[in-house]
LUMLUM-158577 format. One record per residue (C-alpha): residue in three letters; x, y, z. Coordinates in Angstrom, 1 decimal. Example, Ala and Ser with C-alpha at 12.3 -4.5 7.8 and 13.67 -1.06 7.14 Angstrom:
# LUMLUM-158577
{pt 'ALA' {12.3 -4.5 7.8}} {pt 'SER' {13.7 -1.1 7.1}} 
***
This chain:
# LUMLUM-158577
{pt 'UNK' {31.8 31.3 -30.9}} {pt 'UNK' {34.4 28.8 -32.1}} {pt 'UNK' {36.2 26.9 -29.5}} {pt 'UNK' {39.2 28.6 -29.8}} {pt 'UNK' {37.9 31.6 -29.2}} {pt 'UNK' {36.5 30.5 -26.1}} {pt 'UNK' {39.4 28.8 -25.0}} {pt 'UNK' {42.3 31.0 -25.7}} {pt 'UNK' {39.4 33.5 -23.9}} {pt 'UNK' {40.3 32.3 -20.6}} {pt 'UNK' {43.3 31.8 -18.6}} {pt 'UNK' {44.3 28.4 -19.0}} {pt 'UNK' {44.7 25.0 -15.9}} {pt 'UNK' {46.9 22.4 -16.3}} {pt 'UNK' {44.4 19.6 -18.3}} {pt 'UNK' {45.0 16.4 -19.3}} {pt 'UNK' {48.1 16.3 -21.4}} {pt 'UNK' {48.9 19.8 -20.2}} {pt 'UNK' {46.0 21.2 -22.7}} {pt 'UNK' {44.3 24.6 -21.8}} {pt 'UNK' {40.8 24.2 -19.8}} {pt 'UNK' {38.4 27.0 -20.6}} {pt 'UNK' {37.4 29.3 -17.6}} {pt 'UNK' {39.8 28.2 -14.7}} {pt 'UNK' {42.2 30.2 -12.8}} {pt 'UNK' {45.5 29.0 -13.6}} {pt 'UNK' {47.9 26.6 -12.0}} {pt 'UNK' {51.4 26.9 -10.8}} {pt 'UNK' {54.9 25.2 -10.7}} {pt 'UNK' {57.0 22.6 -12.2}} {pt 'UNK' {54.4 19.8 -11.9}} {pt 'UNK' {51.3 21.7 -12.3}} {pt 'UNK' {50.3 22.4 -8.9}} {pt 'UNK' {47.1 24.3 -8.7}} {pt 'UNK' {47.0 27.9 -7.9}} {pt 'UNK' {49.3 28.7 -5.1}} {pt 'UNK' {51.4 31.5 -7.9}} {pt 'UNK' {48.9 32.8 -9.9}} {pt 'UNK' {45.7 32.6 -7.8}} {pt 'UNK' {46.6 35.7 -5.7}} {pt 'UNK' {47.3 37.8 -8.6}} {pt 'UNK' {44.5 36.8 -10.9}} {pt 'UNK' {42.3 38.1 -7.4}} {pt 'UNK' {44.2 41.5 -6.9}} {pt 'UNK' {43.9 41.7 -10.8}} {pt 'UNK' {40.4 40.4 -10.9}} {pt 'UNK' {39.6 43.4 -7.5}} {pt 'UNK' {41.2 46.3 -9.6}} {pt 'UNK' {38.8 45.6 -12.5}} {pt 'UNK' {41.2 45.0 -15.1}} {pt 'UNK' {39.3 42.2 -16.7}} {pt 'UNK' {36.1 43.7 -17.1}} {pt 'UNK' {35.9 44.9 -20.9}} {pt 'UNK' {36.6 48.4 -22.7}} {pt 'UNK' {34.1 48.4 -25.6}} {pt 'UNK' {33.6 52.0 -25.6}} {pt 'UNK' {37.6 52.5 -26.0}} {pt 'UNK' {37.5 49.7 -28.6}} {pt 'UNK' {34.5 51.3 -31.1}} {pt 'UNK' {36.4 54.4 -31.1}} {pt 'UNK' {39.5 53.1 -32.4}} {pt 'UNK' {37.9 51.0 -34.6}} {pt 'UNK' {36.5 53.6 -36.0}} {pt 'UNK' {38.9 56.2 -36.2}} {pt 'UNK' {40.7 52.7 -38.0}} {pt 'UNK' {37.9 52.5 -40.6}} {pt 'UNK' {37.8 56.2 -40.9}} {pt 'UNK' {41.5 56.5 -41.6}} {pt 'UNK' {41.3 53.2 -44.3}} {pt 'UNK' {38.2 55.2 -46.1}} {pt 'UNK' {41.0 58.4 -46.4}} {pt 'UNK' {43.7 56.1 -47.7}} {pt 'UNK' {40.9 54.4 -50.4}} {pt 'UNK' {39.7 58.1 -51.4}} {pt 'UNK' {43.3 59.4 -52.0}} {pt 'UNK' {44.3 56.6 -54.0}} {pt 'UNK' {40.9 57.3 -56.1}} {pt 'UNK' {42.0 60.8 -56.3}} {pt 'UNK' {45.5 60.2 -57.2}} {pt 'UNK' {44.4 57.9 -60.1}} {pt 'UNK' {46.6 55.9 -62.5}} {pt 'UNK' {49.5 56.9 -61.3}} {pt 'UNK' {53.2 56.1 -59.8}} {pt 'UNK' {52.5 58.4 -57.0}} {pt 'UNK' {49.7 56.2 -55.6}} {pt 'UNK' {52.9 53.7 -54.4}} {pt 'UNK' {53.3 55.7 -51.4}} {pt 'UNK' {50.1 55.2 -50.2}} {pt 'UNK' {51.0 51.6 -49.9}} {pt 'UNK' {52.5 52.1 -46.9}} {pt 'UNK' {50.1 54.1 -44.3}} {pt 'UNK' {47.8 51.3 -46.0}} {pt 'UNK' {49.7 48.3 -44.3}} {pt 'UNK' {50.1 50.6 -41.4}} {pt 'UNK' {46.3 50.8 -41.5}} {pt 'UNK' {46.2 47.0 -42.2}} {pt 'UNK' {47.9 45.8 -39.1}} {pt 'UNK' {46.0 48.3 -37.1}} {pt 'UNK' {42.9 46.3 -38.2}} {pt 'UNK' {44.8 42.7 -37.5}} {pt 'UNK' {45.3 43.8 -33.9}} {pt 'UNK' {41.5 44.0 -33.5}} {pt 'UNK' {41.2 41.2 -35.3}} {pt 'UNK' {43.7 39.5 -33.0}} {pt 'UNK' {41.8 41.2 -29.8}} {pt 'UNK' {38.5 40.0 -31.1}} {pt 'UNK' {39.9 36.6 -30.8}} {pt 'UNK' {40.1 37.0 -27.8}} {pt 'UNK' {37.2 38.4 -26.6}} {pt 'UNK' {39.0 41.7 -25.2}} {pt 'UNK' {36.7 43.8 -27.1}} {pt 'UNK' {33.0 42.1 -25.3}} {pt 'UNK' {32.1 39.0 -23.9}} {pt 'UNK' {29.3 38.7 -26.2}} {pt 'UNK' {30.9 35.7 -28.4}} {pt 'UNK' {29.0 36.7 -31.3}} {pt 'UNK' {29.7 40.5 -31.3}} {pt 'UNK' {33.2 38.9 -30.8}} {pt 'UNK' {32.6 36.8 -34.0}} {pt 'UNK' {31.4 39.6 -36.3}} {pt 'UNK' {34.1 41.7 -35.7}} {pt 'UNK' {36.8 39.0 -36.1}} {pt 'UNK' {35.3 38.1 -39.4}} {pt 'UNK' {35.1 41.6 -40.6}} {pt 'UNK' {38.6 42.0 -39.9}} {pt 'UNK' {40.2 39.5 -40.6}} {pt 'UNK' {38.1 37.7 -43.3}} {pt 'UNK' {36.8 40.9 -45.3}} {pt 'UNK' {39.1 43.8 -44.9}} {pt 'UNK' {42.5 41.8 -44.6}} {pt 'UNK' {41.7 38.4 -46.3}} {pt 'UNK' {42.4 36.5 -44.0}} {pt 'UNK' {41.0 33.1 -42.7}} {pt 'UNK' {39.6 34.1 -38.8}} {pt 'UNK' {39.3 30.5 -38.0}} {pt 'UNK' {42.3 29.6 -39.0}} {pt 'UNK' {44.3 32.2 -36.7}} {pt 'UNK' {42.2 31.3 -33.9}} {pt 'UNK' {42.8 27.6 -34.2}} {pt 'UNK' {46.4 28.4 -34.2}} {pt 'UNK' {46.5 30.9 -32.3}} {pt 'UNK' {44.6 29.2 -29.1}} {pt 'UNK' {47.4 26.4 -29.3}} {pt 'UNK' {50.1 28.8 -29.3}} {pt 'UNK' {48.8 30.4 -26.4}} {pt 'UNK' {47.6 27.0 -24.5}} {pt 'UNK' {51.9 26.2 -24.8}} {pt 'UNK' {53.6 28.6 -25.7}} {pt 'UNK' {57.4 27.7 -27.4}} {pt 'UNK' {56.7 24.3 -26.7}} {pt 'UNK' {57.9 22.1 -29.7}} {pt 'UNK' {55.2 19.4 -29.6}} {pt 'UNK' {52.1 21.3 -29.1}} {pt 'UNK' {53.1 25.3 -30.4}} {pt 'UNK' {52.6 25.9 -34.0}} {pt 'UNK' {54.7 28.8 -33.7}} {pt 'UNK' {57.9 26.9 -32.6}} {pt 'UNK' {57.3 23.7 -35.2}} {pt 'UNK' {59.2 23.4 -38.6}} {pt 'UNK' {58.2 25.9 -41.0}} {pt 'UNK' {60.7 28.0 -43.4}} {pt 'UNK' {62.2 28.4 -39.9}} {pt 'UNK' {63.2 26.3 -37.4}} {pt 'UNK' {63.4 27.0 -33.3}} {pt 'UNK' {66.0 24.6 -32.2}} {pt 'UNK' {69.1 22.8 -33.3}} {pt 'UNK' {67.2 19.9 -33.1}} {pt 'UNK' {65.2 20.7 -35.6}} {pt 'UNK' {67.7 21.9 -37.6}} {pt 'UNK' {70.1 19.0 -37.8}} {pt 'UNK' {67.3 17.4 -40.1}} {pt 'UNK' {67.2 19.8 -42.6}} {pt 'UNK' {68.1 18.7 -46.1}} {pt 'UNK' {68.7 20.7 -49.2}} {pt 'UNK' {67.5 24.3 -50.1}} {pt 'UNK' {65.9 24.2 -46.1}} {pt 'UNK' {69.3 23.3 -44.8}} {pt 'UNK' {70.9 26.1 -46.4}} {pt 'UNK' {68.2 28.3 -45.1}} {pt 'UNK' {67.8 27.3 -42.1}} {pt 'UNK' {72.2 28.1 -41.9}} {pt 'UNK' {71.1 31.6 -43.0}} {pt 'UNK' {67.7 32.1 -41.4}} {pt 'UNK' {68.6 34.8 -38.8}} {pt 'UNK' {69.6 37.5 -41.6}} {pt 'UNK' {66.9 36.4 -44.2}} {pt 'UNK' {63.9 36.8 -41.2}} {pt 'UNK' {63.3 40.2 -42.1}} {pt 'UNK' {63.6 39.8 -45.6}} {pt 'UNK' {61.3 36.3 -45.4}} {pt 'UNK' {58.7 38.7 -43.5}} {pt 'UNK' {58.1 40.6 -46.8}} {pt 'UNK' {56.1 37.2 -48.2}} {pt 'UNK' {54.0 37.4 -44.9}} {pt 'UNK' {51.1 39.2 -45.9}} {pt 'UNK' {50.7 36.9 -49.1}} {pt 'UNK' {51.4 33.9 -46.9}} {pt 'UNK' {48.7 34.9 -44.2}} {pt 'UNK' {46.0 34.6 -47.3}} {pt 'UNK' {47.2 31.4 -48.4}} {pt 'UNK' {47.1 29.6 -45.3}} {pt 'UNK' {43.6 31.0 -44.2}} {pt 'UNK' {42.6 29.5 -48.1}} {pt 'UNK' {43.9 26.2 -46.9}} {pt 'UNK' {42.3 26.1 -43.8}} {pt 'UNK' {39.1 25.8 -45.6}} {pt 'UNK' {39.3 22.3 -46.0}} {pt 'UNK' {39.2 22.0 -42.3}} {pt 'UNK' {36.3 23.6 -41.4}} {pt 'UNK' {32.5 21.8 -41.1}} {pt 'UNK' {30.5 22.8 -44.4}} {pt 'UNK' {28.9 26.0 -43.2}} {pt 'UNK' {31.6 27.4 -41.9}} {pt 'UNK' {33.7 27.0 -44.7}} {pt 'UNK' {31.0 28.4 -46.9}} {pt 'UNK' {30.8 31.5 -45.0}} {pt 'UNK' {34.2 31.9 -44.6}} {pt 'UNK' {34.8 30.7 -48.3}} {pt 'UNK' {32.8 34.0 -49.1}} {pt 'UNK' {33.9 36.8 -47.2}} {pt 'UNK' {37.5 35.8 -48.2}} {pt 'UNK' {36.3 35.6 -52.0}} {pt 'UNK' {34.7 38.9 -51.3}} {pt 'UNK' {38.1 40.2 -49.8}} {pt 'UNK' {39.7 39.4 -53.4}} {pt 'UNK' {37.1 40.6 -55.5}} {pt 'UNK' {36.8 44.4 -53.7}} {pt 'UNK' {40.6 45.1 -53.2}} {pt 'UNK' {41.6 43.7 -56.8}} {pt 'UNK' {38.3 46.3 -57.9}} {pt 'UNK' {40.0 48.9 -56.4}} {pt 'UNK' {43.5 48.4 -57.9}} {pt 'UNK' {42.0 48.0 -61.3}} {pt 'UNK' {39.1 50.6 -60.8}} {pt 'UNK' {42.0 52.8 -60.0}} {pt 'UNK' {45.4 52.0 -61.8}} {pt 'UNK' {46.0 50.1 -64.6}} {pt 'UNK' {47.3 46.5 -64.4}} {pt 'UNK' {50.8 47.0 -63.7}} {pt 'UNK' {50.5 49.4 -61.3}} {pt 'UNK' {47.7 47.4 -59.5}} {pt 'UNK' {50.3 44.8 -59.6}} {pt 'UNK' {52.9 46.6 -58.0}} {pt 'UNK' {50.9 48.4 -55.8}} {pt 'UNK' {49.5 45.1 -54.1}} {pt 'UNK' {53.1 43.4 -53.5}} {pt 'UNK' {54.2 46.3 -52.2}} {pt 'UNK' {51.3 46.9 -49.6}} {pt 'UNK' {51.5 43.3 -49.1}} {pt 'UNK' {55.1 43.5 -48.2}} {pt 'UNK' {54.9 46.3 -45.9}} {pt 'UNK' {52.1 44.8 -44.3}} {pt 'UNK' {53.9 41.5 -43.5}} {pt 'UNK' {56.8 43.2 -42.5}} {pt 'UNK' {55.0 45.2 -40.1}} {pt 'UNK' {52.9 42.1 -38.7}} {pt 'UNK' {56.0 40.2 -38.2}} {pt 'UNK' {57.8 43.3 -36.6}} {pt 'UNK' {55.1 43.1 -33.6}} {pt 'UNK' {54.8 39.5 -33.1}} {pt 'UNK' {59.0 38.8 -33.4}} {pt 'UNK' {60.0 39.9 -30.0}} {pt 'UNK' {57.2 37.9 -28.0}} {pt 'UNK' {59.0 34.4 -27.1}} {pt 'UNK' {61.5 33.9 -30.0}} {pt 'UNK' {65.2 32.9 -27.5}} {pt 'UNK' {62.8 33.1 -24.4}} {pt 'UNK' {62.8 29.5 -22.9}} {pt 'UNK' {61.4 26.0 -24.3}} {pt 'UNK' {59.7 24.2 -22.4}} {pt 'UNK' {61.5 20.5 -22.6}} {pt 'UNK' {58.5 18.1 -23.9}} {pt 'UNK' {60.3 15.2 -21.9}} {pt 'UNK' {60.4 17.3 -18.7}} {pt 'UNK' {57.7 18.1 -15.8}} {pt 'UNK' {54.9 20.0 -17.3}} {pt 'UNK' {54.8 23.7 -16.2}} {pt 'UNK' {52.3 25.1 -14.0}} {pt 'UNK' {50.4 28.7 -15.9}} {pt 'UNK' {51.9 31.6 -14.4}} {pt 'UNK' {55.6 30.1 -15.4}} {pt 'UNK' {54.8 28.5 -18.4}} {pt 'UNK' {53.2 32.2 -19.6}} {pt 'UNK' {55.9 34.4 -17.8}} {pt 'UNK' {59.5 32.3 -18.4}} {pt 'UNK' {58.5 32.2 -22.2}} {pt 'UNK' {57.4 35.4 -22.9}} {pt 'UNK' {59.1 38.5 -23.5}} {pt 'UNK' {57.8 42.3 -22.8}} {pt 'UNK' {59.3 45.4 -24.9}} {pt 'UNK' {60.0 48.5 -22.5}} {pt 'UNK' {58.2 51.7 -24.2}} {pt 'UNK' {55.3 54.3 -23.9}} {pt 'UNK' {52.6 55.4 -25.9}} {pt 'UNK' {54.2 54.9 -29.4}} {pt 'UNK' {55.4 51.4 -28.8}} {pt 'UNK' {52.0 50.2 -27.8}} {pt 'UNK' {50.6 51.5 -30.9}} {pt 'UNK' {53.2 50.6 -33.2}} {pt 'UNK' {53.2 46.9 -31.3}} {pt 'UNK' {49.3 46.8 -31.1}} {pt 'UNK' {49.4 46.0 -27.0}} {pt 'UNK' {51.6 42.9 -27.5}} {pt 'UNK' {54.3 44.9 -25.8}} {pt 'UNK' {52.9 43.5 -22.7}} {pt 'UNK' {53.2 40.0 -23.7}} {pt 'UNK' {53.6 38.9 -20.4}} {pt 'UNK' {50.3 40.4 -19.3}} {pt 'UNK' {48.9 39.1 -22.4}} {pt 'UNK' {49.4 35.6 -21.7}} {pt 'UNK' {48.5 35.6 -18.3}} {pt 'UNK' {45.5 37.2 -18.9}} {pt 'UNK' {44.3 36.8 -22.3}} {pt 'UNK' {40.9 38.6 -22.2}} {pt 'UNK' {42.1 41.5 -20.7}} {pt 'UNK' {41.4 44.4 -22.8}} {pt 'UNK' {44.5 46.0 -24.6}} {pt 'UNK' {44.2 49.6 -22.5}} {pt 'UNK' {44.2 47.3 -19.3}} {pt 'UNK' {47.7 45.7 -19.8}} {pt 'UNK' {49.7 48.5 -19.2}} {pt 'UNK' {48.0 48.6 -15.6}} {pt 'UNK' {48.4 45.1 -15.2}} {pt 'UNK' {51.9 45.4 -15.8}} {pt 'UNK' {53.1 46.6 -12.2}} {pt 'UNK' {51.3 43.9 -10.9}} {pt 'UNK' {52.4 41.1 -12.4}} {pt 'UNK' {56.1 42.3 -12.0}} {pt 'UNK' {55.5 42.6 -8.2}} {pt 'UNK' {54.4 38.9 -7.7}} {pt 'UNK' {57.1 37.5 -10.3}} {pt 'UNK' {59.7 39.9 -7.6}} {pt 'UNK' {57.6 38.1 -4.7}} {pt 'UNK' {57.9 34.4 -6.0}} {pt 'UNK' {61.3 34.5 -7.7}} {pt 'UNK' {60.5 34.1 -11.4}} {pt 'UNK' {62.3 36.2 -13.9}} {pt 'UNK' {60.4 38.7 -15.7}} {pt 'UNK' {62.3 39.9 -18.8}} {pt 'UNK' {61.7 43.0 -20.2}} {pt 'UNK' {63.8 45.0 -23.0}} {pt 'UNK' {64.0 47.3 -25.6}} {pt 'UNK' {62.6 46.8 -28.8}} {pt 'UNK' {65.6 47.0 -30.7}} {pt 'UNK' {67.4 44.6 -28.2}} {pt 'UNK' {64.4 42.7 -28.3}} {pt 'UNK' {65.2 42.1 -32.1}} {pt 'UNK' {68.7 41.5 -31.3}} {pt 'UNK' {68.0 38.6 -29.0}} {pt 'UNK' {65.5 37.1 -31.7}} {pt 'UNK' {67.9 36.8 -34.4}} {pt 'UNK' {70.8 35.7 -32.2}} {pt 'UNK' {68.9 33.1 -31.2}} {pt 'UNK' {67.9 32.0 -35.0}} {pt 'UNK' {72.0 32.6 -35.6}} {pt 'UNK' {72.8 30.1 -32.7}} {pt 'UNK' {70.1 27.3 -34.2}} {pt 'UNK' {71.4 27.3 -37.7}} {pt 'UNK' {74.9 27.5 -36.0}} {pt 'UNK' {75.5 23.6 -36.5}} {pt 'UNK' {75.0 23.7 -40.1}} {pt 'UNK' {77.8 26.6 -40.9}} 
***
């Protein structure tokens, strides 16, 4: 298993440097005290058997997943070189992120503890049916979750085509400054290039990874390209093919982005000069949960519950909704804010806070 998976596997301890240690129970406070906050919930947690794993509850959705891609492939096959195979663009992406949030949970090893069951699925996923680089969204993604919104040491806060705080924004230059004065109403337009960007940086990654991995990798992405642009050109002809796969692509990285937005963008920063922060705050005061029921857990893959999440990484997705009640009763008994809001409001608060970095710069 890489290490990232078996890292970001595990609730994290305060380490040296304030880095994630596999396998320990979690620390607490402002200066990393061990265990007095989270210990008793990871045990009531732990007692209700919310860790233990779901793989029955997982195969089914993956297949009912595969099953529902297969539909989507015939139907364009029976459509044929035609404009009416656009629609089908879209319950494809829908389709698509379905099969990133296994990915994602795979990463984790929500769906068994077997790392390479774990593995196989997260490279069929990611690698073959969406193109993109497993290893390179598990490197990232352990870091993120190891400190989360902290500017030295998350990815998902450092400067990109965005930028997290005004900070970062007063050294913009150029074409970046002007976008960066603009970024909260081009986010959802920028999230259209997602999908395309996803497959470029997993590419990238290559050059990172030791020789075999990179050959294997290398190959189920290359395999990736060769069977989707087969079917566009099996199927349409070249234009269409071409305008089929920006548009899925769009959709797709719209819809990715719509799930992972409201998780911790204008939740707290972590200040990289201050005390370092025990687990259960450092997951809880950056993290934000959307309120909803069945359709907002499937339309957000789980990540609804990013509070559970991060607490509790390897908890199966079915499990965090149970969690859920728990969590909010210790954050009640210890005094830390839990925020929780609608997913339009969660939006809201996301953008304002992109409007209030580039604020500066208008």
């Amino acid at each position: 298993m890489p290490q990232a998976v078996a890292d970001v596997a595990q609730p994290p301890q305060d380490g040296p440097e304030g880095q994630a240690c596999p396998g320990a129970t979690g620390s607490t406070g402002t200066s990393g005290t061990s265990g007095s906050d989270f210990a008793p919930l990871l045990r009531t947690v732990k007692g209700q058997g919310l860790l233990e794993r779901r793989t029955g509850w997982y195969a089914l959705g993956i297949a009912a997943n595969l099953t529902a891609l297969a539909g989507v492939v015939t139907a364009m096959v029976f459509v044929g070189d035609s404009w009416w195979n656009l629609p089908l663009a879209l319950p494809l992406a829908v389709l698509w992120t379905r099969t990133a949030f296994v990915g994602h949970d795979a990463g984790h090893s929500q769906i068994s503890s077997d790392g390479r069951a774990s593995r196989i699925i997260g490279l069929l996923h990611a690698n073959v049916l969406l193109g993109m680089n497993e290893a390179w969204w598990n490197d990232k993604h352990v870091r993120h979750h190891a400190n989360p919104n902290h500017v030295d040491k998350d990815p998902d806060v450092g400067v990109g085509a965005l930028v997290w705080t005004q900070k970062q924004a007063a050294r913009r230059e150029g074409f970046a400054r002007w976008l960066t004065r603009n970024q909260a109403r081009l986010f959802f337009p920028m999230l259209l290039l997602e999908g395309i960007a996803l497959k470029i940086y997993g590419f990238q990654f290559l050059r990172r990874q030791p020789v075999r991995e990179r050959a294997l990798c290398g190959l189920l992405l290359a395999a990736h390209l060769g069977l989707y642009a087969t079917l566009l050109l099996t199927v349409m002809s070249p234009g269409k093919a071409v305008v089929f796969a920006l548009a899925h692509h769009a959709l797709f990285g719209l819809h990715l982005g719509m799930a992972f937005a409201p998780n911790h963008k204008g939740m707290e920063m972590p200040d990289p000069d201050g005390p370092r922060w025990g687990h259960m705050r450092r997951q809880v005061l950056t993290s934000r949960n959307v309120r909803g029921a069945v359709l907002t857990d499937w339309f957000l893959g789980g990540l609804n519950y990013q509070i559970e999440h991060h607490l509790f990484p390897s908890m199966p997705r079915p499990h965090l909704r149970l969690a859920q009640p728990l969590v909010k009763a210790r954050c009640a008994e210890i005094g830390m804010p839990y925020t929780e809001t609608g997913l339009v409001e969660s939006y809201r608060q996301a953008l304002r806070h992109m409007h209030d970095v580039g604020e500066p710069l208008r």
